[in-house]
N, C-alpha and C positions, 0 to 999 in steps of 0.2 A: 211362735206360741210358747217357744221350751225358755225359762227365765235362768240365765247365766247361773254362774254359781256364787258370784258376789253379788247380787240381787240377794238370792234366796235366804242368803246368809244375815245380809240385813232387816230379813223380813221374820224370820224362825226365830219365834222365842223373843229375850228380850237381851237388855242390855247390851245394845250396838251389835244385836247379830250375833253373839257370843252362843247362844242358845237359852234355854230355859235350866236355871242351877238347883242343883239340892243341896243343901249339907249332908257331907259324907265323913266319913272316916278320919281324919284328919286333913282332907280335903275337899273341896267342891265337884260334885259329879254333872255333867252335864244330861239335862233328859233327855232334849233334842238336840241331834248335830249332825250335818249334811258333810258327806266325806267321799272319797274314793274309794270301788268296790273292787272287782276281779274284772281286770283287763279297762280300768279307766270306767268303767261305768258308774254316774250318780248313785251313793242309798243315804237314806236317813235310818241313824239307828235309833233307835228309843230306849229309855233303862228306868227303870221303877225305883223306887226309894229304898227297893231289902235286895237289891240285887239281878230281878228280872230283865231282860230284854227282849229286842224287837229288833231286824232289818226289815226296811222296805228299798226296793229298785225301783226306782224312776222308770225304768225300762219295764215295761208289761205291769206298772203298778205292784212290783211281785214280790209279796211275803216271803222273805229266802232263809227268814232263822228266829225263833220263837224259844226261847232259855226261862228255865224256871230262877227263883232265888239263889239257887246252888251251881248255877250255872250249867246245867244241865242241857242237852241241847231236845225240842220237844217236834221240832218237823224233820222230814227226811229230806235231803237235796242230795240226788245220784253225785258219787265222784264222777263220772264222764258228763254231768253238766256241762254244757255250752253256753256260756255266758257271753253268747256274740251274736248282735243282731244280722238275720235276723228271727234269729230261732228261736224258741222259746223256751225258758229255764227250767231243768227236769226235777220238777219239786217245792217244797214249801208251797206256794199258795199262787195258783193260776187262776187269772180272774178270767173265766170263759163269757162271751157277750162279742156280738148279740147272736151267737147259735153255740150249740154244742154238739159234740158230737162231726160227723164231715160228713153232713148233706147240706144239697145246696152247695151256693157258687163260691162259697166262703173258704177258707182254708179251715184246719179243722179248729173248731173249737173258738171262732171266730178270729176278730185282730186284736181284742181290747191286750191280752199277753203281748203281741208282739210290735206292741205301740212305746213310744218315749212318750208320758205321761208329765205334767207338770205340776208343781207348788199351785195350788189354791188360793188367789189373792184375796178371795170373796165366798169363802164358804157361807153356807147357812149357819144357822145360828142354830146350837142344840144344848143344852145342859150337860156340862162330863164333869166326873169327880179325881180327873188326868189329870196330871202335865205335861205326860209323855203322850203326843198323838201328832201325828201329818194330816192334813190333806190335800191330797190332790185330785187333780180333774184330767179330762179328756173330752178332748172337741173333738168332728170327721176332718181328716185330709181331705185332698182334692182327691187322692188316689184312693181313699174310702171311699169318698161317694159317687164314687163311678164303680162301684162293686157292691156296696149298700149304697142304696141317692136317697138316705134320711138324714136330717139336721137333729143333734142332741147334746145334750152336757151329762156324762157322765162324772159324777164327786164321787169320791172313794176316801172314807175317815179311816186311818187306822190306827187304833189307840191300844197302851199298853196301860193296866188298872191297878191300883194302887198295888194289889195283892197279888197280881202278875196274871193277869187274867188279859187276854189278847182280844179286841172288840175291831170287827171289820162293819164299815156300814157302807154301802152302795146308795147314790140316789141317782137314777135316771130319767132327766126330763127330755123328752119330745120338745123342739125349737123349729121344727120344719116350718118354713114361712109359706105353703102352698098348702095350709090345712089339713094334709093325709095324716095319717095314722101311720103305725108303724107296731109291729110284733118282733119281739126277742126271746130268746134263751137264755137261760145264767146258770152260771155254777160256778163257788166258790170251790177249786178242786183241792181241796187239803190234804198235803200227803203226811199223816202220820211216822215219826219213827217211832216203832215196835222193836224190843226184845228178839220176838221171834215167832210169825207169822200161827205157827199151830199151836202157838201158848195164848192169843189172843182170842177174844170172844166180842160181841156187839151185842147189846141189850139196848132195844125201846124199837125193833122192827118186828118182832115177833105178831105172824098172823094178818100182815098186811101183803095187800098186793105188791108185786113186783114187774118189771118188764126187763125180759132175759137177751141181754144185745149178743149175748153168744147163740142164741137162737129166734134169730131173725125177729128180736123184740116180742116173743109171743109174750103173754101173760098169762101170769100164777101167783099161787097165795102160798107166802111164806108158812113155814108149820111153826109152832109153838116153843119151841127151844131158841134159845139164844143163836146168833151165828156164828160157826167156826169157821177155818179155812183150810183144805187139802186139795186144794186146784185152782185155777183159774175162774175168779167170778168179774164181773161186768154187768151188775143190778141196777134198776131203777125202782126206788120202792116210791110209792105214790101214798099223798097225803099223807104224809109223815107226823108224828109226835114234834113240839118243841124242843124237847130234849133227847137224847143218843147218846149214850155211853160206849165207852171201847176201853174193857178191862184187858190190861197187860200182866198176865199171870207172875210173870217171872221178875219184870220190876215191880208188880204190887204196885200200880198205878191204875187211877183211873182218866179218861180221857172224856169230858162232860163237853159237850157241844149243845150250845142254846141257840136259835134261830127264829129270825122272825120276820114274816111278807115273802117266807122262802118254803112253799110245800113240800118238795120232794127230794130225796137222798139219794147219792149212787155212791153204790160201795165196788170197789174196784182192788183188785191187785192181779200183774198180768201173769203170775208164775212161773216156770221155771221156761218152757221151751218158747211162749212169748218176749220173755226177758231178753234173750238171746238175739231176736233179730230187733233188739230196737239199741241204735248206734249208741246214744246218752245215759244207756242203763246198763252197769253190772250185771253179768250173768247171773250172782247169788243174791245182788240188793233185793229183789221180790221179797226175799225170808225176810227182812226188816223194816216193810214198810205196809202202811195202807191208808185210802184212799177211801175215806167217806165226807159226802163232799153234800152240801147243803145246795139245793139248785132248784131251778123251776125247769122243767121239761117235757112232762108230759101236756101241760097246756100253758104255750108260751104267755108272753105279755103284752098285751097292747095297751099302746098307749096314744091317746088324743092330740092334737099341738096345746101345749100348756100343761099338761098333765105327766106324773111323776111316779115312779115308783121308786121304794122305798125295801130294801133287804141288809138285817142285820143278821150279823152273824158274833156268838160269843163264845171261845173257846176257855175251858180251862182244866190243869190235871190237878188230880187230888190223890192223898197215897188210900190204898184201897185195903179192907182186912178181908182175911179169910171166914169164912162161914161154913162147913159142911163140906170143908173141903176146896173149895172154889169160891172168888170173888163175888163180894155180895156190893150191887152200887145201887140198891134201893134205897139206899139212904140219901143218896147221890141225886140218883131222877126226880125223887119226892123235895127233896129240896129247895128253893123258892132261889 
């Protein structure tokens, strides 16, 4: 199923494989180009026309590095990442499917991360204003479906926007050839790099419900203030807004997440004495990262033989001013 790497090369972009060119600098930049990552693994990187970029791993489909214009780098990926299958990469962007979470016979957070993922020969057809984007797909093993026994084709776009704006699109079809149905979970888990966890705030969950996975999933209603963080959170906020903001006080950035066919959020960071026992993660990384992640969970997906779902995800940062003191990104949210 996985396409060589001189395939793929012939296939990405134009001009015998070369990739897709811009004019640069006194140079030609390539948008797309399949290369070697850490420890020999497939990625394609992406680069926008003023400077931004993009990797993707072949290996778990997985977003591992998101740069603004200025080459800034805008996800968090632990130094004690494991970049060896077949474990899965502590950061940037886990595509969770089809469960979240470890219940059930699944490993946690399903296999679609800990899967080698292929080039797209046959994507759908959709309108982009790229030239920077992959896609690739995801069929079941044998050894999937003797642990889930569903038939599917998972497509995964992920495009980098003219302006440097990062656009993830999932489409999941049902192909089971014995008519069942089938239910999932999803969550694009987005690890933000932050400044610095108590200088960070989250605006657009204010006053919605939640479910508390640090206490046995109960359910409550967010109060009225923005979110801050001095501990350990593991939220599921339900029917969420389109839009989430996560202002970074200290770099005056703002972090805009658009989503869409994806209701609900979990916002996550494991702090400091969880840090500690998990092998892939820095004792002090917690202070600089966080994890609001665009997902369906409290009422998975079903889907019919033939029938498809369909979850976009659109990130991007913007510099943010002050107001009274503190970052104001209602200009942000209200936005179009």
């Amino acid at each position: 199923m996985k396409e060589n790497l001189r395939q793929v090369r012939e296939r990405v972009g134009e001009g015998g494989g070369k990739g897709v060119r811009m004019a640069g600098s006194g140079s030609e930049r390539v948008a797309v180009e399949l290369c070697k990552g850490i420890n020999g693994l497939d990625k394609v990187v992406l680069r926008g026309p003023r400077g931004s970029s993009a990797e993707v791993y072949l290996y778990g489909g997985h977003v591992t590095s998101w740069r603004n214009d200025n080459g800034e780098e805008l996800l968090f990926v632990s130094s004690k990442a494991i970049f060896k299958p077949p474990k899965a990469i502590r950061g940037g962007i886990p595509i969770c499917f089809p469960q979240f979470g470890s219940h059930g016979s699944l490993e946690q957070h399903g296999f679609a991360r800990n899967k080698f993922w292929s080039i797209d020969s046959d994507p759908p057809p959709f309108p982009t204003n790229s030239k920077s984007f992959i896609d690739l797909i995801l069929k079941p093993s044998e050894e999937d479906m003797q642990k889930w026994p569903h038939s599917y084709e998972f497509r995964l776009r992920v495009a980098l926007g003219p302006g440097g704006d990062l656009m993830l699109t999932s489409r999941v079809r049902n192909t089971n050839a014995d008519g069942k149905p089938f239910t999932f979970a999803f969550a694009y888990h987005t690890y933000f790099s932050v400044s610095d966890i108590s200088e960070v705030r989250v605006e657009g969950l204010e006053t919605l419900d939640y479910l508390d996975n640090l206490q046995n999933k109960e359910r409550f209603t967010e109060q009225g203030d923005a979110l801050t963080f001095e501990s350990e959170v593991d939220k599921i906020y339900l029917s969420t807004p389109t839009k989430i903001a996560i202002l970074d006080h200290e770099k005056k950035r703002t972090f805009v997440l658009r989503k869409d066919g994806i209701p609900d959020a979990v916002v996550w960071n494991p702090w400091d004495k969880k840090a500690k026992t998990m092998a892939d993660f820095g004792d002090d990384e917690y202070m600089h990262m966080l994890c609001v992640e665009a997902a369906a969970v409290e009422k998975p997906i079903t889907l019919k033989p033939g029938e498809e779902w369909k979850g976009r995800l659109e990130l991007s940062a913007v510099p943010s001013s002050y107001c009274s003191g503190q970052l104001d990104p209602q200009k942000v949210l209200q936005s179009s």
